[in-house]
N, C-alpha and C positions, 0 to 999 in steps of 0.2 A: 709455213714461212717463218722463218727467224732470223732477226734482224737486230745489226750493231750498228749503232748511229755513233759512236761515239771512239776513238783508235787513235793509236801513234804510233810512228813510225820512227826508225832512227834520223828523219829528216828531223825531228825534234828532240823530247826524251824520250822516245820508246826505244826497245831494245830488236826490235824485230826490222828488216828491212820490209821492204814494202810485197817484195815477193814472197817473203817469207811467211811475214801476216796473212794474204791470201790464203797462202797452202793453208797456214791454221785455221783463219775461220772458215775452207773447205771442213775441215778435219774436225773442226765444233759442230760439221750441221749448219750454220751459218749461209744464209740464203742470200739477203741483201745487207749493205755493207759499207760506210762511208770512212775513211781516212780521212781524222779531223786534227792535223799536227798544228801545233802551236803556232800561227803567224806566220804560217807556210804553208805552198798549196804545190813544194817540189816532189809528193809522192808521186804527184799525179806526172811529172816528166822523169819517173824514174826511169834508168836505163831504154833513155830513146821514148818514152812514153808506152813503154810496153804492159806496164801494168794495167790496161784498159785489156790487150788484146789477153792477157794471163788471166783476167777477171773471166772474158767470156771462156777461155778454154775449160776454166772451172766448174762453168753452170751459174756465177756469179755474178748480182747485180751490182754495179758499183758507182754511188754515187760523190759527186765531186762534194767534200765538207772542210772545214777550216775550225780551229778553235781562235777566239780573239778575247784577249783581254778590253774590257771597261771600268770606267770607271760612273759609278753608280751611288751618290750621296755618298762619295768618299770612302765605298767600298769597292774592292777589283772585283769585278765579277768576270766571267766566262760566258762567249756568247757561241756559242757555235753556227754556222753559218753552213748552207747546203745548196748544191745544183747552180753551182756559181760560174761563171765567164773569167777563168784565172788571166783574160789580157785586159779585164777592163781598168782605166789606164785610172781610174780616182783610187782602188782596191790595190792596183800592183805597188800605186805611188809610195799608199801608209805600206805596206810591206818591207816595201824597198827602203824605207826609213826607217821601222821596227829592225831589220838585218843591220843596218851601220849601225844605230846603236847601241847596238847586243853586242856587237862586235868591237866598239871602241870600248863598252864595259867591260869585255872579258880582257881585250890585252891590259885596262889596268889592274883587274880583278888578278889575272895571271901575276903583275907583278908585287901587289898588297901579298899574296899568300907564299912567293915565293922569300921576301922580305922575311916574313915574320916564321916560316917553319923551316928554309933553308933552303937556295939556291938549288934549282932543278925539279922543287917538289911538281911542280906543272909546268910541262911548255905548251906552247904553242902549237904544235903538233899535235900534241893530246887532243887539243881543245877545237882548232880549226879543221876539221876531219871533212875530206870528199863527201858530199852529197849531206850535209848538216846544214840545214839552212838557219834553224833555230838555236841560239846558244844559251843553254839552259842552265840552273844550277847543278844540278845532278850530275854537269859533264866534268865538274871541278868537284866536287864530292869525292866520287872514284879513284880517281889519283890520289887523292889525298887519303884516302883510306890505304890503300893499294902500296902506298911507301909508310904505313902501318904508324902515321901520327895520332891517330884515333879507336878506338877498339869497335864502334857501332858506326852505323849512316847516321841515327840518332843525333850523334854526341858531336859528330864534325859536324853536320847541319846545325845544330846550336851554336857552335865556333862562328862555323862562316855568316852565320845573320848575325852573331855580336862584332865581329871581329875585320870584317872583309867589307869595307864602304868603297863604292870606288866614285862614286857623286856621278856619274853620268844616266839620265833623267832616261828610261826608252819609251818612246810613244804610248800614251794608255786613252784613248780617248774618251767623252763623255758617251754614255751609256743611248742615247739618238742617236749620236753620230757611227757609231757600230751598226746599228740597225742601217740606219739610211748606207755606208759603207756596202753593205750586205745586201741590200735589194737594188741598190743602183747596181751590182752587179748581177741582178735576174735571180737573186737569191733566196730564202727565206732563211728565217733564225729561230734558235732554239734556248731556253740558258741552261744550258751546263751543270750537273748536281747542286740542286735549287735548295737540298739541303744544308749545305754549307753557309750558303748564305742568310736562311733559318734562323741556326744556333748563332750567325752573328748581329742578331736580331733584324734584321729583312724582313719584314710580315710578306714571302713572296704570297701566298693564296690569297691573301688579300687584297696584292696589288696588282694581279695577271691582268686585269681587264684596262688597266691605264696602260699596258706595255702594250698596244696594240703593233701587229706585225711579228707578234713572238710566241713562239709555242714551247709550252713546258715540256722539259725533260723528265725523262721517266730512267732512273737509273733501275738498274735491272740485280743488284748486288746491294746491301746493308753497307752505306759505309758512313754516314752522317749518324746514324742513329743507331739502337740496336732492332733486330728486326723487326719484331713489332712495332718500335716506333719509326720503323722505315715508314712502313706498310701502313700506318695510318697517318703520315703525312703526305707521302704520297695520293692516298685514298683524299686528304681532301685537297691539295693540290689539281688534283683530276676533276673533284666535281665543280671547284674554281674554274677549272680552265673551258670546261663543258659546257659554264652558265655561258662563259663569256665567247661561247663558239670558237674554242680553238682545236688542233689537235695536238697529238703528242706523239715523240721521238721517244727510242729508248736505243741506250747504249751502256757498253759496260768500261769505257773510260779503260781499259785495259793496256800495259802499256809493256807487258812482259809476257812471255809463255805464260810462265805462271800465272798471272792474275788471269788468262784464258781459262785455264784450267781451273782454278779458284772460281770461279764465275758457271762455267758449263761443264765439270767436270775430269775426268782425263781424258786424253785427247781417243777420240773415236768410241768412246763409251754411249 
């Protein structure tokens, strides 16, 4: 059995549609499988909600996940959330509030960058795309690479965090209130590359046993550390979360072919 707990879709920033990622992680070996798109749970109604009946043609087990932002002693952490009720109405409400204002962000976002690099650099069009529920930076990036004001993703991502304010605030809640979110919807939770929040000083293995309702993540790829030092935070991560009776999720956060392939090799190998 080999399992991804961790995926995006173009519902958010991945680059794969939802059918697409299936065929992939068919095609990694990939047994069981959760689509955790940013503050969206529209993979799961893609094209009619077919992607449940596509999972089983697969051989694949597919569980319902979400990724959500918190906020957690003034740091954003990522909570991933699984086996969820996407109608229950407290979860759809913050969703449906995270969408407007992602949404009022980008059309000012869209006009701060067209201001400052030159009428048409981004429309609208670009950015509100069918079947996009999440509006991400990376979808303003693109373009702007694309009409060549930039030579890396790099060096325009530094622009637009210096550069691009558009003051509209989107929902981040406190780091309880994501939890409770997540289980009043029949959920459980997980956090999200626990490494990241590590290096920005989080003691997470030492605090797993106060986050009671949340199970460490297990990132399956080096990318917070180099591998040894993945490998033995992880290692004690795990024996943290063991003392404290939890279990653990592993995903590879992959959000392109490539980082599939980065991750488990070439496709069918």
């Amino acid at each position: 059995m080999l399992t991804d707990f961790h995926l995006h879709t173009t519902v958010s920033d991945g680059e794969l549609d939802p059918s697409t990622l299936l065929a992939r992680a068919k095609g990694h070996g990939i047994t069981h499988l959760s689509i955790t798109d940013h503050d969206a749970l529209g993979a799961y109604a893609w094209n009619g909600g077919a992607v449940f009946g596509e999972a089983n043609r697969l051989g694949l087990s597919l569980t319902v996940g979400i990724e959500m932002d918190a906020d957690l002693d003034g740091l954003e952490v990522h909570v991933l959330g699984f086996d969820l009720a996407g109608d229950d109405p407290a979860l759809a409400a913050h969703l449906g509030s995270v969408r407007v204002a992602r949404a009022e962000r980008a059309r000012r976002e869209i006009g701060i960058v067209n201001a400052l690099l030159g009428e048409g650099t981004i429309t609208e069009a670009a950015i509100f795309v069918p079947g996009r529920e999440t509006l991400m930076k990376p979808h303003f990036i693109h373009p702007i690479l694309e009409k060549g004001h930039f030579a890396t993703y790099e060096e325009a991502n530094a622009w637009y965090r210096k550069s691009v304010k558009a003051g509209v605030a989107v929902p981040k809640p406190a780091f309880p209130k994501v939890l409770q979110l997540i289980h009043g919807a029949g959920g459980w939770a997980a956090l999200a590359h626990p490494g990241y929040y590590e290096k920005a000083g989080l003691p997470v293995a030492a605090r797993l046993a106060e986050w009671r309702g949340l199970y460490p993540y297990h990132a399956c790829s080096p990318r917070e550390f180099s591998r040894e030092g993945e490998r033995a935070f992880i290692d004690a991560v795990r024996r943290a979360g063991e003392a404290a009776g939890l279990r653990f999720t592993r995903g590879s956060d992959s959000h392109t072919a490539g980082d599939f392939e980065r991750v488990y090799g070439p496709l069918g190998s």
